[in-house]
N, C-alpha and C positions, 0 to 999 in steps of 0.2 A: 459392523459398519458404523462408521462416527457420522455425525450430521451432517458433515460438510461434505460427507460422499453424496448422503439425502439429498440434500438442497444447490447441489451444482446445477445451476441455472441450462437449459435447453441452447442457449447460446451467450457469447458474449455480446453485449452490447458496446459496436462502435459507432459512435454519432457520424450520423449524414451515411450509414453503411451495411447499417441493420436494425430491427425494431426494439426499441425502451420497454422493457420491462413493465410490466404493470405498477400502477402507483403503490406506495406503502408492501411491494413483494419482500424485501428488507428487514421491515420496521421489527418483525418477533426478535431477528438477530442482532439489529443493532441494539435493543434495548436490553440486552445482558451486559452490556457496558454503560454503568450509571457512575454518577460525581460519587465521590469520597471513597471510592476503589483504592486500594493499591496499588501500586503496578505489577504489582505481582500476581491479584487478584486478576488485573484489566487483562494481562497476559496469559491467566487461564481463562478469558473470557470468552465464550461463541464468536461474537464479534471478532475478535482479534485472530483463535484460529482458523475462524472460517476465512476471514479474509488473506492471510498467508496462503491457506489451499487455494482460493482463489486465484491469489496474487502468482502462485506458483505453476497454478494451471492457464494462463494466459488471459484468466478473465481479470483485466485490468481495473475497469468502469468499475466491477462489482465488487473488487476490492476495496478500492477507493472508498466507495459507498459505506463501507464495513468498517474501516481503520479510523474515519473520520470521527463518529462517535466515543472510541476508546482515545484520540490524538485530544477533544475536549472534554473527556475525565482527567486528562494526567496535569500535574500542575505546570502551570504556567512558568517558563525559566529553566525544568527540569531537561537534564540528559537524559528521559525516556522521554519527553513530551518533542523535544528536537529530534531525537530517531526516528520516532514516528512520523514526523514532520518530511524527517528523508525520505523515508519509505513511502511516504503518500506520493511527494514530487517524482520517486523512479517508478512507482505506478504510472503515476500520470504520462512521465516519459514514453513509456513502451504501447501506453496507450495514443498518442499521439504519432508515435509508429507506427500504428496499425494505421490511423487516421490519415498516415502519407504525409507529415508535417514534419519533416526533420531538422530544421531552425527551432521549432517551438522545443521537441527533443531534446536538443543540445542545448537550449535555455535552462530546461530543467535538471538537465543531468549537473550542469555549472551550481547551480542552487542545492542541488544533493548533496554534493562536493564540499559545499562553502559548510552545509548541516554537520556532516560526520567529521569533517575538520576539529569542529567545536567540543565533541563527545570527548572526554579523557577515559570513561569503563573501554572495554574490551568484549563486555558482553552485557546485553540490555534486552527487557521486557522476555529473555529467555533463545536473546538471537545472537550471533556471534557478528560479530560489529564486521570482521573481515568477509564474511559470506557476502553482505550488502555491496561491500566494499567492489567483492567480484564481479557480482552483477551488474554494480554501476559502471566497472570498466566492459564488460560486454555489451552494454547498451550502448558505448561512448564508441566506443570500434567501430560496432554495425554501423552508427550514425555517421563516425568522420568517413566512413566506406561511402554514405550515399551522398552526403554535401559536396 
């Protein structure tokens, strides 16, 4: 069993929709992601896969929560620090889906877009750039389904 089976939170949390998590319930995992990492380091980092399991399990919020920590180790300017950067706003996406806000959705999926435009790798932090790619057209479907 890996940690992120462990630590799958009891529920997602969606604002105005369910209850926040305790304060500081994060902070052990976020703190496996520190400055002067590598990306490669950040990418086997707790933080980083726990938040994919997250991110992959529909817990959006507590992705979010996860990725942010490794998105401000990675340097500034880099094509892993702009991935992640996508990655956070198609979190954020799917979680303002939940949230019933599908304008704020299609904001962010537009900003995803503009992200992974930018990337020239094929594959980063250990993810395949078109996998992302897929999701963010799944998200962008659902979304022009309900606008």
């Amino acid at each position: 069993m890996t940690r992120a089976d462990r630590d799958l939170p009891d529920h997602a949390y969606v604002p105005g929709q369910t209850p926040r998590h305790a304060e500081g319930r994060f902070a052990p995992i976020c703190a496996t992601a520190r400055q002067h990492m590598s990306p490669a380091q950040l990418a086997q980092s707790e933080a980083f896969c726990t938040g994919l399991y997250y991110f992959r399990s529909g817990y959006f919020w507590e992705a979010h929560e996860l990725f942010e920590p490794v998105w401000m180790a990675l340097e500034e300017g880099s094509d892993d620090r702009r991935f992640l950067q996508a990655l956070i706003q198609l979190t954020n996406a799917q979680l303002k889906i939940k949230m019933q806000r599908p304008k704020a959705a299609k904001r962010l999926c537009m900003m995803v877009r503009d992200l992974l435009t930018t990337l020239t790798a094929t594959r980063l932090m250990g993810q395949e750039i078109s996998q992302i790619v897929e999701c963010l057209e799944a998200v962008e479907s659902y979304v022009d389904g309900v606008l």
